[in-house]
C-alpha positions as CSV (number, residue, x, y, z in Angstrom):
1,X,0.0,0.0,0.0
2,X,1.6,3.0,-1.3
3,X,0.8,6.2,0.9
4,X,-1.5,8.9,-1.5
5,X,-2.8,11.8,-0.2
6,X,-6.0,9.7,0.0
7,X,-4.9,7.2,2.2
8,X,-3.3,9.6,4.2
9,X,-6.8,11.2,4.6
10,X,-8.1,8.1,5.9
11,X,-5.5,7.4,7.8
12,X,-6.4,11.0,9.6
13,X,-9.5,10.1,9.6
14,X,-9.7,6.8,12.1
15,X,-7.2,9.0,14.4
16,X,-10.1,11.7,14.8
17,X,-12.4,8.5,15.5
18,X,-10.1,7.3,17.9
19,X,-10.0,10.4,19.6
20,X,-13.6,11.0,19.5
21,X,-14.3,7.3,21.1
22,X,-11.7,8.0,23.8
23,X,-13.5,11.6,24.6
24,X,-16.6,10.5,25.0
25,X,-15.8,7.0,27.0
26,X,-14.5,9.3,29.8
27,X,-17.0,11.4,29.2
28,X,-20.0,8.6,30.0
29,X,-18.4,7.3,33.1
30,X,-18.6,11.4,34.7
31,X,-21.9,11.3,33.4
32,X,-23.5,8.3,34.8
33,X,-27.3,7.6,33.9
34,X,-30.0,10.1,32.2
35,X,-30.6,11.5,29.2
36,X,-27.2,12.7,29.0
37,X,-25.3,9.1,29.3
38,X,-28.0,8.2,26.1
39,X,-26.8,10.8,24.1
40,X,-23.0,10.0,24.7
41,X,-23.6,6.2,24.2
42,X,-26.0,7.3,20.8
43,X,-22.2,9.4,19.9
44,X,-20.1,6.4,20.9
45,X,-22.1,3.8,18.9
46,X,-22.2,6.3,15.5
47,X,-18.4,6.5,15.7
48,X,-17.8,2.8,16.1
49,X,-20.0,2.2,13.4
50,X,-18.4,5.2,11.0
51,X,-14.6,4.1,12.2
52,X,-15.6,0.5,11.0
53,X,-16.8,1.8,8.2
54,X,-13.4,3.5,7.1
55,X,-11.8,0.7,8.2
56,X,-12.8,-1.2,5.1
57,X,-10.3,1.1,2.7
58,X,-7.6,-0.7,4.3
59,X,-8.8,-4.5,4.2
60,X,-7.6,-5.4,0.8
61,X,-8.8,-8.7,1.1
62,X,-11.9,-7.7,0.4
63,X,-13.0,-7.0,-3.1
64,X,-14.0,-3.8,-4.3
65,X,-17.7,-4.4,-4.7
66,X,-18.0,-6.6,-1.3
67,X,-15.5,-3.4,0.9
68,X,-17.9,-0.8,-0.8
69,X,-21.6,-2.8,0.3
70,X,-19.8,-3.3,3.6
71,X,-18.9,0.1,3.8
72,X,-22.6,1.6,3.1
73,X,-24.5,-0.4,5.4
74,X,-22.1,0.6,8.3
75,X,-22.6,3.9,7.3
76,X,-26.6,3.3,7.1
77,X,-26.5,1.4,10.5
78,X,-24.7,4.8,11.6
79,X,-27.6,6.4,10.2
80,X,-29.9,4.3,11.9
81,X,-28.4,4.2,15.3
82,X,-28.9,8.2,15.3
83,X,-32.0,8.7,14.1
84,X,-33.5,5.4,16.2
85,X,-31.6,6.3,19.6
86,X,-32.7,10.0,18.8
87,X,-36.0,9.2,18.7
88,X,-35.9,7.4,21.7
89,X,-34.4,10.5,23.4
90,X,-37.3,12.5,22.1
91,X,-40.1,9.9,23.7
92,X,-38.3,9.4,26.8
């Protein structure tokens, strides 16, 4: 793998995740329970799933096609997991 400016992006990329997850894990064990620990986890879950997602433009063992239908429904489940654990905050 030869590093292009596009890698190197991605690359950039899962570091910010990273950094993200790490944030907001200390940040849900100050806040413990309430609507504020939802909302962390709801952040927490979205990164996983969008880091996992970015993840796949370094498995070269996938194909093409298969890293690229991997990729999208990680990033719909990311979708879904905000919208769904949003809507549960607005009910709640």
């Amino acid at each position: 793998m030869h590093l292009t400016p596009q890698i190197t992006v991605y690359l950039f990329m899962l570091v910010i995740y990273v950094i993200i997850l790490y944030i907001f894990e200390r940040a849900r064990r100050k806040f413990r329970g309430g609507n504020i620990e939802m909302v962390i986890k709801m952040i927490i879950l979205n990164t996983l799933l969008l880091l996992a997602s970015d993840f796949t433009y370094f498995s070269g063992f996938l194909g093409p096609e298969l890293a690229y239908g991997v990729r999208m429904v990680l990033r719909l489940g990311a979708m879904c997991a905000i919208a769904f654990a949003g809507l549960r905050l607005i009910t709640v």
